[in-house]
PDB file of N, CA, C and O in Angstrom:
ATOM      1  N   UNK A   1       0.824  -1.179   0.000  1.00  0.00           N
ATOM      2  CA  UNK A   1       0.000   0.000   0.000  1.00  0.00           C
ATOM      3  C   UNK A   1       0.872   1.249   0.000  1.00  0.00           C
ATOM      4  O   UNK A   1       0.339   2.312   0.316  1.00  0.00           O
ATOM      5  N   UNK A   2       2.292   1.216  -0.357  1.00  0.00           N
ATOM      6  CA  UNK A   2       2.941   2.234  -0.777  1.00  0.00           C
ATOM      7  C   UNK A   2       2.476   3.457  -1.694  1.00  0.00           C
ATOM      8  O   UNK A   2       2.450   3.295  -2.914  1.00  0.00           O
ATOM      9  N   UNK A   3       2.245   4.228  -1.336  1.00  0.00           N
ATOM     10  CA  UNK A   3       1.876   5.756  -2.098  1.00  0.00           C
ATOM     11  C   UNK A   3       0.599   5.172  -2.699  1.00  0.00           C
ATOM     12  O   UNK A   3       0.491   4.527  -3.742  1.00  0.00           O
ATOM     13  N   UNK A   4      -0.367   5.537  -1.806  1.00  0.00           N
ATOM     14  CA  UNK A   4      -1.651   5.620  -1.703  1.00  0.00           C
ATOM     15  C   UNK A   4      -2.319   6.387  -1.582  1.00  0.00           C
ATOM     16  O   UNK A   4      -3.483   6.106  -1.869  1.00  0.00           O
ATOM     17  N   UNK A   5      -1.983   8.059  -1.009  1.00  0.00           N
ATOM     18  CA  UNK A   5      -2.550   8.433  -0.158  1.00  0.00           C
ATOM     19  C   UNK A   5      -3.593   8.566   1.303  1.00  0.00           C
ATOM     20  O   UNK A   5      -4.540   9.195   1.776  1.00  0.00           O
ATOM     21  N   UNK A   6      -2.547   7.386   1.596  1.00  0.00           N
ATOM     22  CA  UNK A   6      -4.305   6.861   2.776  1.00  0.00           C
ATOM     23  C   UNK A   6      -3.918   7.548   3.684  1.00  0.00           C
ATOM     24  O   UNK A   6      -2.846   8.152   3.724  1.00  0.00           O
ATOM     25  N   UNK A   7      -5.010   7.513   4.748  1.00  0.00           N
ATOM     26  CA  UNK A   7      -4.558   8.586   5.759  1.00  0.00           C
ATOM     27  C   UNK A   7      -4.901   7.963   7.151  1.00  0.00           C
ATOM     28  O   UNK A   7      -4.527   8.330   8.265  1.00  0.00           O
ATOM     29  N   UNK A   8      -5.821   6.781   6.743  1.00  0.00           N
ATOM     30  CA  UNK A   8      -5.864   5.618   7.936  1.00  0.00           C
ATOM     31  C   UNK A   8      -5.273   4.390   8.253  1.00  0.00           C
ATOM     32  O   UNK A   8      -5.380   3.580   7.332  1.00  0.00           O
ATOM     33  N   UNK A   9      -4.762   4.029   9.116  1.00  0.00           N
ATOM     34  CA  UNK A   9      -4.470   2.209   9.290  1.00  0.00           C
ATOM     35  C   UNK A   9      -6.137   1.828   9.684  1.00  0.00           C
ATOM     36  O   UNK A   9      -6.752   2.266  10.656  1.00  0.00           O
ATOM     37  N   UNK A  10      -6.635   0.922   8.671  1.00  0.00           N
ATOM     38  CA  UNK A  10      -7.408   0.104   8.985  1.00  0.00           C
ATOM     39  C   UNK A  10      -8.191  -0.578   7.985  1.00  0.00           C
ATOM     40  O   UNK A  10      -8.294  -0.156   6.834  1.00  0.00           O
ATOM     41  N   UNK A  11      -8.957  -2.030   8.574  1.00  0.00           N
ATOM     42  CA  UNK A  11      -9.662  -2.987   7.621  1.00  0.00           C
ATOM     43  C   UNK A  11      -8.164  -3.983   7.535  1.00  0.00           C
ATOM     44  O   UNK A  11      -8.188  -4.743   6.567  1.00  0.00           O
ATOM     45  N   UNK A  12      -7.443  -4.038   8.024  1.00  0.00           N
ATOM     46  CA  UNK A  12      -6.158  -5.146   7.532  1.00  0.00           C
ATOM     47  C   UNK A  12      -6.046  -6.415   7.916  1.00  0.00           C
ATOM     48  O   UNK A  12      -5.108  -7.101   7.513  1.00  0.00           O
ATOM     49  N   UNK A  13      -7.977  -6.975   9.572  1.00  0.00           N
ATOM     50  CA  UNK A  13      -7.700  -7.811  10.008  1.00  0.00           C
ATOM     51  C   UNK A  13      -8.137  -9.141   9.128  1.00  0.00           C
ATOM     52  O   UNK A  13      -8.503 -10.190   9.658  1.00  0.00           O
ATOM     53  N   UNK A  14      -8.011  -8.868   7.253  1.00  0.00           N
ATOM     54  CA  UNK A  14      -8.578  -9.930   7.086  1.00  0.00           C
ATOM     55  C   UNK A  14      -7.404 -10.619   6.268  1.00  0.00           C
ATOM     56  O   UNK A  14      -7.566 -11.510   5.434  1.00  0.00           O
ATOM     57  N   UNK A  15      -6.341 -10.122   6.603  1.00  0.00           N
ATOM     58  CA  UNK A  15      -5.166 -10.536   6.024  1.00  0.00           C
ATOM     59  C   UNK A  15      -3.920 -11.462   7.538  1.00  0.00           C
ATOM     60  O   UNK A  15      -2.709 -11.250   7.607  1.00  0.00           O
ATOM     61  N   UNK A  16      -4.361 -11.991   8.083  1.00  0.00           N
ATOM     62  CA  UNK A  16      -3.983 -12.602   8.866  1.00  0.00           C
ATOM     63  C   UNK A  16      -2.690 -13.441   9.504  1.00  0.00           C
ATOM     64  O   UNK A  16      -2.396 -13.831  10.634  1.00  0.00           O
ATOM     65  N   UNK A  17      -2.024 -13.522   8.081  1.00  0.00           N
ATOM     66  CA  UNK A  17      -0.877 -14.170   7.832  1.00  0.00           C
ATOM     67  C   UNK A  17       0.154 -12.906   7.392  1.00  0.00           C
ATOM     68  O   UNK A  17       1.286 -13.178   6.992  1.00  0.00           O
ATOM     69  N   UNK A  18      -0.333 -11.430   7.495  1.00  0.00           N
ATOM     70  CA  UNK A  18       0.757 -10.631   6.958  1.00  0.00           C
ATOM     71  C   UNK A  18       2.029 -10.272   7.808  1.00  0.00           C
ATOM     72  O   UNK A  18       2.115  -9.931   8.988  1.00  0.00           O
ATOM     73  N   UNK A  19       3.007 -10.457   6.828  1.00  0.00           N
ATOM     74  CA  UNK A  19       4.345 -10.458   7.476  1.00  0.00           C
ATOM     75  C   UNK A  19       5.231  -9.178   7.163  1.00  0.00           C
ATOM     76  O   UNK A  19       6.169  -8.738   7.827  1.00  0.00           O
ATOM     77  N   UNK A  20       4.720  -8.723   6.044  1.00  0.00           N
ATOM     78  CA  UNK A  20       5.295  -6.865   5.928  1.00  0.00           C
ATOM     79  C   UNK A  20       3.672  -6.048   5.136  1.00  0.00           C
ATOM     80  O   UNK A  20       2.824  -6.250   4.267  1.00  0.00           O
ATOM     81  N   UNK A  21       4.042  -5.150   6.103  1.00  0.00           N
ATOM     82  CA  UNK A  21       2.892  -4.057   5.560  1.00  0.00           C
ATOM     83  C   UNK A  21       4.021  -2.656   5.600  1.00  0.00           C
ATOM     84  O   UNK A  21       4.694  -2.187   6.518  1.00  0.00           O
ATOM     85  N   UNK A  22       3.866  -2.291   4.236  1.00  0.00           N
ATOM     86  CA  UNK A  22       4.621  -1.222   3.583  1.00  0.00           C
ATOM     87  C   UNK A  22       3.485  -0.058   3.480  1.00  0.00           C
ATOM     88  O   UNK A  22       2.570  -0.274   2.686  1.00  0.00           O
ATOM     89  N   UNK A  23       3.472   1.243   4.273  1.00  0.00           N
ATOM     90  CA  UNK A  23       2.734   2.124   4.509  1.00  0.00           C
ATOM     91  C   UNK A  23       3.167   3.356   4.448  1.00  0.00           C
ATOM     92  O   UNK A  23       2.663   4.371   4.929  1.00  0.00           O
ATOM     93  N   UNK A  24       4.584   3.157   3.539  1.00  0.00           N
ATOM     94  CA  UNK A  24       4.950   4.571   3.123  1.00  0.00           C
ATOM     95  C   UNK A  24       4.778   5.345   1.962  1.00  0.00           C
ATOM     96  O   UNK A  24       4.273   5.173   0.852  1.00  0.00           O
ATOM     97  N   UNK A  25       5.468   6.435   2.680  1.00  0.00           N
ATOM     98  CA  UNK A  25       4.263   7.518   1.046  1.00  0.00           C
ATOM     99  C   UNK A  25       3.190   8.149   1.085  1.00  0.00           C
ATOM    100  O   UNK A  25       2.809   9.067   0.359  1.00  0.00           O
ATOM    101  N   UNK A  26       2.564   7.528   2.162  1.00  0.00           N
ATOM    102  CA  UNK A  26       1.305   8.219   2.235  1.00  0.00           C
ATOM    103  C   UNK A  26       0.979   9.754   3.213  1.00  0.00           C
ATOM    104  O   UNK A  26       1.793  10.613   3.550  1.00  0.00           O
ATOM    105  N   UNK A  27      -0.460   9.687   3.476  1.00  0.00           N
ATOM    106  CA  UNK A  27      -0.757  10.132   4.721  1.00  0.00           C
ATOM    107  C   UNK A  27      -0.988  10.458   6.120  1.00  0.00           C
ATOM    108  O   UNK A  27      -1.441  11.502   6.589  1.00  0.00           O
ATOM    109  N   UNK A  28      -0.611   9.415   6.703  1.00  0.00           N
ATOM    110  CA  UNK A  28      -1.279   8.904   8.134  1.00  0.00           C
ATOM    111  C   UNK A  28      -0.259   9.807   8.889  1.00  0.00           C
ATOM    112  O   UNK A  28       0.966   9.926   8.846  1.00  0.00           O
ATOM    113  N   UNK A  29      -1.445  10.500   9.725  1.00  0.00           N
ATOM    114  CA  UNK A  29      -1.039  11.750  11.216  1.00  0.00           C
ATOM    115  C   UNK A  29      -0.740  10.858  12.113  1.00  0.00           C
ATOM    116  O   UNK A  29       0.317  11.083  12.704  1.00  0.00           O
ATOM    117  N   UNK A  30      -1.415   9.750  12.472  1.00  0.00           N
ATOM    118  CA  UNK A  30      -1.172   8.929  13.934  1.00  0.00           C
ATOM    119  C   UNK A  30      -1.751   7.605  13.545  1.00  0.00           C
ATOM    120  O   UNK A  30      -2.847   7.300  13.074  1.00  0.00           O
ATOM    121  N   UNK A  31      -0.622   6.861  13.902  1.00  0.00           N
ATOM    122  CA  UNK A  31      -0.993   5.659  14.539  1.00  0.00           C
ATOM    123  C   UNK A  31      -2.046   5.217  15.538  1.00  0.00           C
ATOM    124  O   UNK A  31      -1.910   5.475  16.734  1.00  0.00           O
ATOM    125  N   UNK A  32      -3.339   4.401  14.956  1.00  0.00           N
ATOM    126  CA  UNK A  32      -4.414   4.244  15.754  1.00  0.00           C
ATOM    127  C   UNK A  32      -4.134   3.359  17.142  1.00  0.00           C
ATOM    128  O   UNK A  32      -3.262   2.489  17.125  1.00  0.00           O
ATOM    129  N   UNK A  33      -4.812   3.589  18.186  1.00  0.00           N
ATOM    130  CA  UNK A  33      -4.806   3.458  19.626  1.00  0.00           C
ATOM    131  C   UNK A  33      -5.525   1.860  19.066  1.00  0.00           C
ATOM    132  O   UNK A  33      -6.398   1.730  18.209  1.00  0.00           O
ATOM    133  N   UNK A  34      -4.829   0.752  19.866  1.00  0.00           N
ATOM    134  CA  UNK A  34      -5.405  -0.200  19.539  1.00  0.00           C
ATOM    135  C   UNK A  34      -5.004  -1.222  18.405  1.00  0.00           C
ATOM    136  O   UNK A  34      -5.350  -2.370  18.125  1.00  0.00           O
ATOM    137  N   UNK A  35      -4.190  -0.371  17.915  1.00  0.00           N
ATOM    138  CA  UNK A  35      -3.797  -0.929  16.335  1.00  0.00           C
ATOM    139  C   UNK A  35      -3.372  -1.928  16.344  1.00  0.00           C
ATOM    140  O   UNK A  35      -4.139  -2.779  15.894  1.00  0.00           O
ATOM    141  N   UNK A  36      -2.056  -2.414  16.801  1.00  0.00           N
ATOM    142  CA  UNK A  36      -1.571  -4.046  17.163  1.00  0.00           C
ATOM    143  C   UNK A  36      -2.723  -4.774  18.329  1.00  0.00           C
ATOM    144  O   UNK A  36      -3.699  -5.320  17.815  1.00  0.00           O
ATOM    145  N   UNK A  37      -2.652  -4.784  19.411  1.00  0.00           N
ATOM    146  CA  UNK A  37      -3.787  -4.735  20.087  1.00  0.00           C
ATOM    147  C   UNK A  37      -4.828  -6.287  19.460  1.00  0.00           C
ATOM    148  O   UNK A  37      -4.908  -7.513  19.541  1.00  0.00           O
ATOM    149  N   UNK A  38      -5.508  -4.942  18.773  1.00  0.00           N
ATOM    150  CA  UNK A  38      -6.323  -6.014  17.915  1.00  0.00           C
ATOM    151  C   UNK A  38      -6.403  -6.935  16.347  1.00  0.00           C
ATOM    152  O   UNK A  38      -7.201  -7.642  15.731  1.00  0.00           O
ATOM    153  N   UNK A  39      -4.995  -6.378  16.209  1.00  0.00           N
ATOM    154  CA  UNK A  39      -4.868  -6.865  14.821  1.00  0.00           C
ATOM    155  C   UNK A  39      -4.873  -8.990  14.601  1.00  0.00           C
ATOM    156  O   UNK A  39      -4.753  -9.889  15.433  1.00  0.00           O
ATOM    157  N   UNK A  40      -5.003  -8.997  13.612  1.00  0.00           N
ATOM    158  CA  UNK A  40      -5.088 -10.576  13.976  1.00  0.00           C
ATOM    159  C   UNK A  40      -3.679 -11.338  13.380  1.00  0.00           C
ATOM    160  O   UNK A  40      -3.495 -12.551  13.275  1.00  0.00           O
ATOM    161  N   UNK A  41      -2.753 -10.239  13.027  1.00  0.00           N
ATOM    162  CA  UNK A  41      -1.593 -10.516  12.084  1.00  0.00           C
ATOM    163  C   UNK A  41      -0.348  -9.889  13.194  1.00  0.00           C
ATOM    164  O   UNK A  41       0.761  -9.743  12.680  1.00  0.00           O
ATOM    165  N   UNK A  42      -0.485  -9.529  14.630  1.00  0.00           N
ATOM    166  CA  UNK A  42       0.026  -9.183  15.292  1.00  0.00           C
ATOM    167  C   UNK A  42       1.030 -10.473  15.602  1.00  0.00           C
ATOM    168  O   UNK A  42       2.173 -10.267  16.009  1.00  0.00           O
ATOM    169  N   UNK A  43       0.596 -11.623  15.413  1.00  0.00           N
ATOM    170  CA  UNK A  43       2.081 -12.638  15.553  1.00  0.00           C
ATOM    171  C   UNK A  43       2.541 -12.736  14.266  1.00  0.00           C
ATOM    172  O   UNK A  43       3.695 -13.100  14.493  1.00  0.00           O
ATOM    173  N   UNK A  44       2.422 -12.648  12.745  1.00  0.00           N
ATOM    174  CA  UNK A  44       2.665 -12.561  11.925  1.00  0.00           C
ATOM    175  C   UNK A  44       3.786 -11.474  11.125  1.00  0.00           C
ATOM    176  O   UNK A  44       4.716 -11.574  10.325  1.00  0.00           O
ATOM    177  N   UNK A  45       3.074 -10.391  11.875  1.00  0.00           N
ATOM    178  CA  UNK A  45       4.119  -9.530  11.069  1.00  0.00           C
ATOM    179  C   UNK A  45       5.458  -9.079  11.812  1.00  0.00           C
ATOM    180  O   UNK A  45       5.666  -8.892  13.011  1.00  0.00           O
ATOM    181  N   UNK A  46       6.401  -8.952  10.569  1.00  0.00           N
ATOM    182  CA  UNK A  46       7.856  -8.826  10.971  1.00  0.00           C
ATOM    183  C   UNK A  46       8.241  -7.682  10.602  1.00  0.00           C
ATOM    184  O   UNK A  46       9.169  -7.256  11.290  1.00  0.00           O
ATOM    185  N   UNK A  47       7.775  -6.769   9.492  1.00  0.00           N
ATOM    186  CA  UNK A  47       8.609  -5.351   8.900  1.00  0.00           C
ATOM    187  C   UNK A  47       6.898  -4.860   8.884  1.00  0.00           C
ATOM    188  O   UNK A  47       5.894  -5.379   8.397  1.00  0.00           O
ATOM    189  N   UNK A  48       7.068  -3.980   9.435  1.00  0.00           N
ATOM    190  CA  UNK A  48       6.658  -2.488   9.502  1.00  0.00           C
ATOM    191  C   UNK A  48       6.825  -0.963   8.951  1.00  0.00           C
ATOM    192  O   UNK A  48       6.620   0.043   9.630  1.00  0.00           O
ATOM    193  N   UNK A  49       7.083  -0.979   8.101  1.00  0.00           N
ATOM    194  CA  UNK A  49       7.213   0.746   7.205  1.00  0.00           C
ATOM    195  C   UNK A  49       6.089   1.947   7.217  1.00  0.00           C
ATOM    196  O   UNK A  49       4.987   2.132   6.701  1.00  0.00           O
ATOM    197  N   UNK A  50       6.807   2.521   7.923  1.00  0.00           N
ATOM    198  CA  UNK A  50       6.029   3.747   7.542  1.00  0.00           C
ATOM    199  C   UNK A  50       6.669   5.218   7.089  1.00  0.00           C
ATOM    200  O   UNK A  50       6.124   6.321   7.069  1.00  0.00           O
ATOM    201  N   UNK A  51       7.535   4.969   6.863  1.00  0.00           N
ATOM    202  CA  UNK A  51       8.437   5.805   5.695  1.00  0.00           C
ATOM    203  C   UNK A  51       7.458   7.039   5.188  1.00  0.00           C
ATOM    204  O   UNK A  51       6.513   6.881   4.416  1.00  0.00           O
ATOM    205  N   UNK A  52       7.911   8.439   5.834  1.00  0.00           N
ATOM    206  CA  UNK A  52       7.967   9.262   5.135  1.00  0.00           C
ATOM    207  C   UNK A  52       6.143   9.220   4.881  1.00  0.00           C
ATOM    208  O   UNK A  52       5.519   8.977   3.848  1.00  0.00           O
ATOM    209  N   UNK A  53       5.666   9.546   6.205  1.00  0.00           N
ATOM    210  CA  UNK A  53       4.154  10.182   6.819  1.00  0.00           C
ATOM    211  C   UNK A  53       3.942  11.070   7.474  1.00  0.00           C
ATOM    212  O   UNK A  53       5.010  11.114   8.085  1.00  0.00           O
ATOM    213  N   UNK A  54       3.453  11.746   7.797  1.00  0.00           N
ATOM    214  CA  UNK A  54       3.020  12.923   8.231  1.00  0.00           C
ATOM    215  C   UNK A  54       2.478  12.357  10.009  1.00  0.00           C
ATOM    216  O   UNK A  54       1.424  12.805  10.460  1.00  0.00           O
ATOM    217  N   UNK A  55       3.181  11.550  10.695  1.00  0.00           N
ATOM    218  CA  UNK A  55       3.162  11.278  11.844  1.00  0.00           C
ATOM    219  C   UNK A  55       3.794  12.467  13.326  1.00  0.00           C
ATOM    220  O   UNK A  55       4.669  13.209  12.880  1.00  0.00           O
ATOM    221  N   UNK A  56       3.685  12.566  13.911  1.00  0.00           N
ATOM    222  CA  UNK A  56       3.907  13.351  15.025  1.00  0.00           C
ATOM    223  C   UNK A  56       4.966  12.591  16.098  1.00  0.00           C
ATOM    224  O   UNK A  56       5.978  13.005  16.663  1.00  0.00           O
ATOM    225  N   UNK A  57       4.293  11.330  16.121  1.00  0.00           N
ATOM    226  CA  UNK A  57       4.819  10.782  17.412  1.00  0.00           C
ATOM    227  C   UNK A  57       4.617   9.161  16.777  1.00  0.00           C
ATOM    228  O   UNK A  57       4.175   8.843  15.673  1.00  0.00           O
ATOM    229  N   UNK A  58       5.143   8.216  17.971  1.00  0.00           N
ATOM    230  CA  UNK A  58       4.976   6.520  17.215  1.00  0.00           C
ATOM    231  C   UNK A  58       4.667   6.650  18.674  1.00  0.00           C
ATOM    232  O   UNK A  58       5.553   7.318  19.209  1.00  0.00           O
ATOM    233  N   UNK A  59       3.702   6.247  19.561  1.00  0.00           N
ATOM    234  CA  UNK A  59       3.980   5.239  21.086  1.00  0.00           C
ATOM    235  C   UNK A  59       4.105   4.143  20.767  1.00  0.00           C
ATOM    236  O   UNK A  59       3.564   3.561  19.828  1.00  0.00           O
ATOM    237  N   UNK A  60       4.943   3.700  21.635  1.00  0.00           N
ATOM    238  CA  UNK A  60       5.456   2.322  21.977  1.00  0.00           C
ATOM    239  C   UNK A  60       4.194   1.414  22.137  1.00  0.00           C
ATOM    240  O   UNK A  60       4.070   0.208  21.920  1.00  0.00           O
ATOM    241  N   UNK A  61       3.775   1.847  22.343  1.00  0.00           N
ATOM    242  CA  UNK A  61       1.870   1.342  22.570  1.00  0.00           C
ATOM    243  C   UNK A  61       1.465   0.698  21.393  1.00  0.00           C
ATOM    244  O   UNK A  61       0.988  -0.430  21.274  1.00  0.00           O
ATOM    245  N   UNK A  62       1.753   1.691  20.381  1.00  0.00           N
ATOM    246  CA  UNK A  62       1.336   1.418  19.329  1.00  0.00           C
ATOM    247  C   UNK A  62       1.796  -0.301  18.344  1.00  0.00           C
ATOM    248  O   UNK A  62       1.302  -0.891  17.383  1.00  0.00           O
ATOM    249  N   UNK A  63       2.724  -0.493  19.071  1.00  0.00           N
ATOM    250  CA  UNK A  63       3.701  -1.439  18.173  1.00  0.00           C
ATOM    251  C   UNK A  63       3.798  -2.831  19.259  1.00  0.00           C
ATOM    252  O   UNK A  63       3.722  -3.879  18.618  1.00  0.00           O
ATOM    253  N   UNK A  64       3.947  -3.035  20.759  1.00  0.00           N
ATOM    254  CA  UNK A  64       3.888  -3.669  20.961  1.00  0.00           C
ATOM    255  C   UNK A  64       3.520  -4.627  21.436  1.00  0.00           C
ATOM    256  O   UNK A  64       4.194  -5.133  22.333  1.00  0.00           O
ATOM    257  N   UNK A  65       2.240  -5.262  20.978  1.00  0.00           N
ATOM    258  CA  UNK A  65       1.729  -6.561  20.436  1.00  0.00           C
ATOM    259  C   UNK A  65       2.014  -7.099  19.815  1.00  0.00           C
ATOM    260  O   UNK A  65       1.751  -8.293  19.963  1.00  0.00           O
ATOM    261  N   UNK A  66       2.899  -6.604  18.432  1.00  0.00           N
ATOM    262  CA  UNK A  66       3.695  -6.999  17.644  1.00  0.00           C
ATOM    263  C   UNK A  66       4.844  -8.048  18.010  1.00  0.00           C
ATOM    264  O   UNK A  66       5.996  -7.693  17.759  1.00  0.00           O
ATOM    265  N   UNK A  67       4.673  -9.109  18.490  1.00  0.00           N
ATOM    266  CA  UNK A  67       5.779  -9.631  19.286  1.00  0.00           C
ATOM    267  C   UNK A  67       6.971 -10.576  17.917  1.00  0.00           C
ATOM    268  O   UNK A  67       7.966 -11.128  18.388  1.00  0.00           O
ATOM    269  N   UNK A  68       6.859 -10.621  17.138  1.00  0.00           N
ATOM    270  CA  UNK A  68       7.706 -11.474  16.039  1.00  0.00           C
ATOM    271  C   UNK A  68       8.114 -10.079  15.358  1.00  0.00           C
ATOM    272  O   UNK A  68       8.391 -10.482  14.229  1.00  0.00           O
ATOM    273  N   UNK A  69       8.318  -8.740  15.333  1.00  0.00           N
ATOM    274  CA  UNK A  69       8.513  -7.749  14.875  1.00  0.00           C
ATOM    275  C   UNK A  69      10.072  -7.527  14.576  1.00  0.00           C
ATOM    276  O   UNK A  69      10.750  -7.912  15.528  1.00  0.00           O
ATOM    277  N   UNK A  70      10.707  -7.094  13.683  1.00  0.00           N
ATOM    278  CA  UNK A  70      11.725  -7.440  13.563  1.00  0.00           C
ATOM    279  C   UNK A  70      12.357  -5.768  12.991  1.00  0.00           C
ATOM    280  O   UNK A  70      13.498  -5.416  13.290  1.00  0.00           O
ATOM    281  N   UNK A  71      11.755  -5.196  12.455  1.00  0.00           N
ATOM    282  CA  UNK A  71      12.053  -3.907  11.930  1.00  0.00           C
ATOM    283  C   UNK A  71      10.681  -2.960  11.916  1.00  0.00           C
ATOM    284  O   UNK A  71       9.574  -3.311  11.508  1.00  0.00           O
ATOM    285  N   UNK A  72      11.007  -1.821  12.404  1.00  0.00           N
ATOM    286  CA  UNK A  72       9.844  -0.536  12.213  1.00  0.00           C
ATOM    287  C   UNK A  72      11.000   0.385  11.556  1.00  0.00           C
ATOM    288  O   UNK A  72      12.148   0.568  11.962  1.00  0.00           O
ATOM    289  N   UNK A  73      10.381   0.880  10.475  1.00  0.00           N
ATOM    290  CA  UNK A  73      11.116   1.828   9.600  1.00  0.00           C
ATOM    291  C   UNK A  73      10.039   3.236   9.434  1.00  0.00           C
ATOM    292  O   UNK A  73       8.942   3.278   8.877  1.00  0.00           O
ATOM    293  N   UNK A  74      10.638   4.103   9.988  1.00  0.00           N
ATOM    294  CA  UNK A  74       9.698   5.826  10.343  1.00  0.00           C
ATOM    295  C   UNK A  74      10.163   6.718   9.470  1.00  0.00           C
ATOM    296  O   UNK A  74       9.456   7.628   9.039  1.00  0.00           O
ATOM    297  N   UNK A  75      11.727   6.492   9.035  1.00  0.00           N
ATOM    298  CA  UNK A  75      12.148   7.426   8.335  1.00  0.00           C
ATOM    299  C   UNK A  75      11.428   8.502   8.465  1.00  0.00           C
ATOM    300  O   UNK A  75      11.718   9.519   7.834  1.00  0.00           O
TER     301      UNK A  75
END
C-alpha cells in the first residue's frame, strides 16, 4: 500500500498471515490506539514501514503486540 494516499491504518484484520505491511508515502497523522492490540496478524508480522508520513509521534503502545517484529522503519 505504498503511495496511496491513505490517511488511515485500517480494515487489515482480514489478512492474517501478513508479514510486511509497507505504509509509506502516504498520509497517516497517527498511529491508531489499539492498532496491534487487535490486529489478527500481530504474531505474523515482521517489517513495519512507515516511511515518510506525516506522523507526530509513534507510542510504543502502538507497536507492541507486535511480538515477532523485527524492523519498524519511520524514516
Amino acid at each position: 500500500m505504498y503511495q496511496n494516499r491513505i490517511k488511515h491504518i485500517e480494515n487489515l484484520n482480514h489478512c492474517p498471515k501478513l508479514e510486511v505491511l509497507d505504509l509509506s508515502f502516504n498520509n497517516i497523522r497517527r498511529v491508531p490506539d489499539g492498532f496491534s492490540e487487535n490486529a489478527t496478524y500481530k504474531h505474523t508480522l515482521k517489517k513495519l514501514y512507515l516511511t515518510n508520513n506525516k506522523l507526530s509521534e509513534m507510542p510504543v503502545d502502538a507497536i507492541r503486540h507486535f511480538k515477532g517484529l523485527e524492523l519498524v522503519e519511520l524514516g
